[in-house]
C-alpha positions as CSV (number, residue, x, y, z in Angstrom):
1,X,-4.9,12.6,21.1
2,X,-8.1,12.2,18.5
3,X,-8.2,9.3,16.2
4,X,-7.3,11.5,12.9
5,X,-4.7,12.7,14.1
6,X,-2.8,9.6,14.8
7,X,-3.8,8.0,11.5
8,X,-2.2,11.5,10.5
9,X,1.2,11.3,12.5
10,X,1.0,7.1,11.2
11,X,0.4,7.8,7.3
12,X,3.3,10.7,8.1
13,X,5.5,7.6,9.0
14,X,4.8,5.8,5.6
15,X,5.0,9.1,3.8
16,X,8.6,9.3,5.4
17,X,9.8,5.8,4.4
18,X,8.5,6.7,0.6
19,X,11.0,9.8,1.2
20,X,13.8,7.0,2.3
21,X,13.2,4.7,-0.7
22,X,13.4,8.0,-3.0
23,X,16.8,9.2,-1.2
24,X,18.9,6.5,-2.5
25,X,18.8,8.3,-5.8
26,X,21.5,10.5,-4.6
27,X,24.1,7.4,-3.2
28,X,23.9,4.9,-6.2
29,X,23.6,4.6,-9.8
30,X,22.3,1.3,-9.8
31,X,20.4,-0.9,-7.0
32,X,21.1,-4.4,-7.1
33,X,17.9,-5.8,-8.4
34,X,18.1,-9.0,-6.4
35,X,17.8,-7.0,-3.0
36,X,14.9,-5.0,-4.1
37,X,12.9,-8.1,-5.8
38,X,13.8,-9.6,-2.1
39,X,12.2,-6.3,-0.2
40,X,9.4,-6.5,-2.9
41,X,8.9,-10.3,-1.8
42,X,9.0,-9.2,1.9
43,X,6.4,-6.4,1.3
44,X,4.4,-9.1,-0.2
45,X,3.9,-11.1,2.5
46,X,3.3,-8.2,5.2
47,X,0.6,-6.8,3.1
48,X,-1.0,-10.2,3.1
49,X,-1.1,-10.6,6.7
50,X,-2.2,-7.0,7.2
51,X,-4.9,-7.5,4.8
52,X,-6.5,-10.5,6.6
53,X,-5.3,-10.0,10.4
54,X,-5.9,-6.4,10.0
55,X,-8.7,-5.4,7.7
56,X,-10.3,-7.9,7.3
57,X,-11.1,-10.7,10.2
58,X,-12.1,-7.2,11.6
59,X,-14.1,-6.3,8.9
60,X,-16.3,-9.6,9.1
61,X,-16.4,-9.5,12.8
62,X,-17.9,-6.1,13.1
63,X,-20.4,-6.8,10.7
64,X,-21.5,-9.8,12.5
65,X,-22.4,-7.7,15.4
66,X,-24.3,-4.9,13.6
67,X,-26.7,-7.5,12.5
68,X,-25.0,-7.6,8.8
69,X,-24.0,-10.9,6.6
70,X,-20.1,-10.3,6.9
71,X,-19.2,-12.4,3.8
72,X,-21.7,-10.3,1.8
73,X,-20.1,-6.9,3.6
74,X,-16.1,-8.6,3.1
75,X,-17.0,-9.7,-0.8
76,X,-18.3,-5.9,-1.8
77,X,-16.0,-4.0,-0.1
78,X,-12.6,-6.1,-1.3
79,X,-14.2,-6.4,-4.8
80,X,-14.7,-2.7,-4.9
81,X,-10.9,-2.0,-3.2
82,X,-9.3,-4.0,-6.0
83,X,-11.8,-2.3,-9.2
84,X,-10.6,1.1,-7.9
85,X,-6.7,0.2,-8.9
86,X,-8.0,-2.2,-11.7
87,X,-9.6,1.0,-12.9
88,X,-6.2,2.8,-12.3
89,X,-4.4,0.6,-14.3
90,X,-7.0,0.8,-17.2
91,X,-6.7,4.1,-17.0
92,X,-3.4,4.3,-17.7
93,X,-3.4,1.8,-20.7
94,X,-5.7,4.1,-22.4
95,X,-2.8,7.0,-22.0
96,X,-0.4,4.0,-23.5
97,X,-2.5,3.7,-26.4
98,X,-2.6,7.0,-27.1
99,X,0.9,8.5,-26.5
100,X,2.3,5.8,-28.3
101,X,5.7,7.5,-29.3
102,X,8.6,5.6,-29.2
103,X,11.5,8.8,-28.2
104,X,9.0,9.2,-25.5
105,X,7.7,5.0,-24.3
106,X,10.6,4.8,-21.7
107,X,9.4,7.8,-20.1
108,X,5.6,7.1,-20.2
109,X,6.6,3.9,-18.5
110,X,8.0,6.0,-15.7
111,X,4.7,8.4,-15.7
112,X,2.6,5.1,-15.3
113,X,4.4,3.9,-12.6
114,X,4.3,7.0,-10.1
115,X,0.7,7.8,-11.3
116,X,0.1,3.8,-10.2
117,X,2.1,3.6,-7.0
118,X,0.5,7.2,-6.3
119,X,-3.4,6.0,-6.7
120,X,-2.8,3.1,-5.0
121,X,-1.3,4.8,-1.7
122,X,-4.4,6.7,-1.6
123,X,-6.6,3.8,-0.5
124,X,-3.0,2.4,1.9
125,X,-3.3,5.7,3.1
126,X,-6.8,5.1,4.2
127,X,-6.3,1.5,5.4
128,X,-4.4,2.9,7.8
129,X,-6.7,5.8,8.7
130,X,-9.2,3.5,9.0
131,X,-7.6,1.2,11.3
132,X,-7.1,4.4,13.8
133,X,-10.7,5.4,13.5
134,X,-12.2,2.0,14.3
135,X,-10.4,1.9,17.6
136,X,-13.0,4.3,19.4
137,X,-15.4,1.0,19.0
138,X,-13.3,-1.2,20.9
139,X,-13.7,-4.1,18.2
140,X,-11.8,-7.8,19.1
141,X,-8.5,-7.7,16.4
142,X,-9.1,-3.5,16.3
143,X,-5.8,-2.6,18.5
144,X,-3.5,0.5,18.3
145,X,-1.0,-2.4,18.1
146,X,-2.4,-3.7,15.3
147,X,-3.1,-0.5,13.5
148,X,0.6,0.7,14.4
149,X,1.7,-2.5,12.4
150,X,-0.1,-1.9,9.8
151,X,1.5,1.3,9.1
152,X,4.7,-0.6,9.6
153,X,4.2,-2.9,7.0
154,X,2.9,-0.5,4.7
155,X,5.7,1.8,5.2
156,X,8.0,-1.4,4.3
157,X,7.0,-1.5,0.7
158,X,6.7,2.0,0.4
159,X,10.4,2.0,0.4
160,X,11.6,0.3,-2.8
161,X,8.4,1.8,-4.4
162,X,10.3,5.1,-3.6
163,X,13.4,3.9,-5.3
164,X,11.1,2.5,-8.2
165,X,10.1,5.7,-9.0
166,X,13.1,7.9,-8.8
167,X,16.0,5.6,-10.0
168,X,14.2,5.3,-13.2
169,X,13.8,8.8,-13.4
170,X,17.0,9.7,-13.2
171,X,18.1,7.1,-15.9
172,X,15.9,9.1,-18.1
173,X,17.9,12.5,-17.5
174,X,15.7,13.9,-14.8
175,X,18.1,15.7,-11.8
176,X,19.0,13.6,-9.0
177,X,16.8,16.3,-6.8
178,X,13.7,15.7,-9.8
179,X,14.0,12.7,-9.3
180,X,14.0,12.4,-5.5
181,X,11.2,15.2,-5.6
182,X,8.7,12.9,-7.3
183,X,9.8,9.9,-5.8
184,X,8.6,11.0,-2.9
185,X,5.9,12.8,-4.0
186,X,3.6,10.1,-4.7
187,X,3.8,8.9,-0.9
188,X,2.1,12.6,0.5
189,X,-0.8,11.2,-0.4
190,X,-0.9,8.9,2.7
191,X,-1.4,11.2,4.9
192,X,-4.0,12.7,3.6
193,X,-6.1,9.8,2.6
194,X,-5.5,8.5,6.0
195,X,-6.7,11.6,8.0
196,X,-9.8,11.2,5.5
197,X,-10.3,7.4,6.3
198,X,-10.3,8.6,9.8
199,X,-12.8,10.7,9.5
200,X,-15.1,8.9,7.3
201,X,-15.1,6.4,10.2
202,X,-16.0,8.6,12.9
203,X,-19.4,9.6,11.6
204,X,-20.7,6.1,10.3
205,X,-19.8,3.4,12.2
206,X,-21.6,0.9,9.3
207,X,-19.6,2.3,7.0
208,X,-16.3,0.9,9.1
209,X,-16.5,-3.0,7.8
210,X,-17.0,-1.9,4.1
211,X,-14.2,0.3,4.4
212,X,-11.8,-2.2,6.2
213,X,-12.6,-4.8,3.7
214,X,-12.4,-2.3,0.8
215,X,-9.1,-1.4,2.1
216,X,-8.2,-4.9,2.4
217,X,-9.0,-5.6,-1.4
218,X,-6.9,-2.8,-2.5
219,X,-3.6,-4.0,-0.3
220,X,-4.0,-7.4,-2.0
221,X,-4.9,-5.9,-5.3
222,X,-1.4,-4.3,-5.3
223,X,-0.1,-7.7,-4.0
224,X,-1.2,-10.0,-7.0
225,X,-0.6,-7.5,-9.4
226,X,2.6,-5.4,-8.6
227,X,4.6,-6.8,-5.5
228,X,4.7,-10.7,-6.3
229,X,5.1,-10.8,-10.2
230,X,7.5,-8.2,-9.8
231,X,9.4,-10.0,-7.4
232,X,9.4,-13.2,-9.4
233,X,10.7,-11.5,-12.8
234,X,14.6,-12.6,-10.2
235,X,16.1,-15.6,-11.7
236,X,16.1,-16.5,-7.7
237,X,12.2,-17.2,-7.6
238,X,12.1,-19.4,-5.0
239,X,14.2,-17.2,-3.0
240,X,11.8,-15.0,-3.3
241,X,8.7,-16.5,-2.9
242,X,10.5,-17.5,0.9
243,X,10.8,-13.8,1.4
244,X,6.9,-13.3,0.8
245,X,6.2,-16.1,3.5
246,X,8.8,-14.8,5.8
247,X,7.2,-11.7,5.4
248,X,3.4,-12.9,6.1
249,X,4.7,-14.9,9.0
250,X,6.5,-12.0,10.8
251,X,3.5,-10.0,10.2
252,X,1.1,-12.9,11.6
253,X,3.1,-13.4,14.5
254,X,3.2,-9.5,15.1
255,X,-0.6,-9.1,14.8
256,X,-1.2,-12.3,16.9
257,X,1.2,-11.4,19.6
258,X,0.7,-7.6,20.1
């Protein structure tokens, strides 16, 4: 089996847990907020792990042995991961500013959200395909264990960002099959983004540590600005900020051990 095609049958797995988070819409109402802070927290912490054990120790080690300065190759490529969804987000306070309507804020809020979960995938989806593609170099830390996890714990916080998007959807009248429709919606990205990264990684092999640290600077992008405040708005913070470390320590352990 080519490299594409399993960073297509892995980003297919994330696409499936997005489809998951999104179902829930037809069994409840209302999700306890505590539990999904606590699955935000956990998300948290795996994406960390992923992002340095992952994307990019690899990133800086395979730039070392194609005769490039890996903390030169590691700073561009997770500056320019995180300006793609910093530019994502701007671009979606400009819509804000201009749609300003009150009748209409509460459901803007919801357009913001799936167009940001949506972007951001898109570079998640190519973490992953990534991953797959640099294993035909044989790199130290550049396992089909490793890449396999990394799906995993991507397709961990694509759950509640499936529920994030159609719960609130349905609280704004939408049809419990609307709502499930473009919860999970913004997950099919994934898999294409990842058959992409895949590709992309295959013909340039000094393009492979940009991209790994690129991807690693959009995961923790999505961290610092989505997963950890979000998960800290419970009135149980320190709770939560022990499900972010349990999180990046089940993730270490998994990376180190596998």
């Amino acid at each position: 089996m080519n490299y594409p095609i399993m960073a297509l049958i892995a980003t297919t797995f994330t696409w499936f847990i997005t489809l998951l988070g999104a179902s829930i819409v037809f069994f409840f109402k209302k999700i306890n907020k505590s539990v999904m802070d606590a699955i935000l927290g956990f998300a948290a912490g795996v994406m960390i792990a992923a992002a340095f054990f992952s994307l990019l120790a690899p990133s800086i080690e395979m730039a070392n042995n194609l005769n490039l300065t890996g903390w030169i190759v590691a700073s561009v490529g997770v500056l320019l991961g995180a300006i793609l969804l910093f530019v994502g987000d701007k671009v979606f306070d400009k819509i804000e500013e201009k749609r300003n309507d009150k009748k209409t804020s509460s459901l803007k809020r919801c357009l913001m959200l799936i167009f940001s979960i949506t972007l951001h995938n898109i570079p998640e989806g190519m973490a992953i395909g990534v991953a797959f593609g640099s294993l035909k170099y044989g790199l130290d830390g550049a396992t089909f264990s490793t890449a396999c996890m990394l799906a995993f714990g991507i397709g961990l916080q694509n759950f509640p960002e499936g529920m994030a998007i159609s719960l609130p959807l349905r609280r704004e009248g939408f049809s419990r099959k609307k709502a499930f429709f473009y919860g999970q919606l913004s997950g099919i990205v994934e898999p294409i983004s990842g058959f992409i990264g895949a590709i992309v990684v295959l013909k340039s092999r000094m393009l492979l540590p940009y991209l790994l640290a690129f991807a690693a600077g959009a995961m923790i992008y999505v961290v610092v600005e989505e997963l950890i405040p979000e998960s800290q708005t419970n009135k149980k913070k320190d709770f939560m900020a022990f499900c972010t470390l349990i999180g990046f320590v089940i993730m270490m352990i998994m990376d180190l051990s596998l």
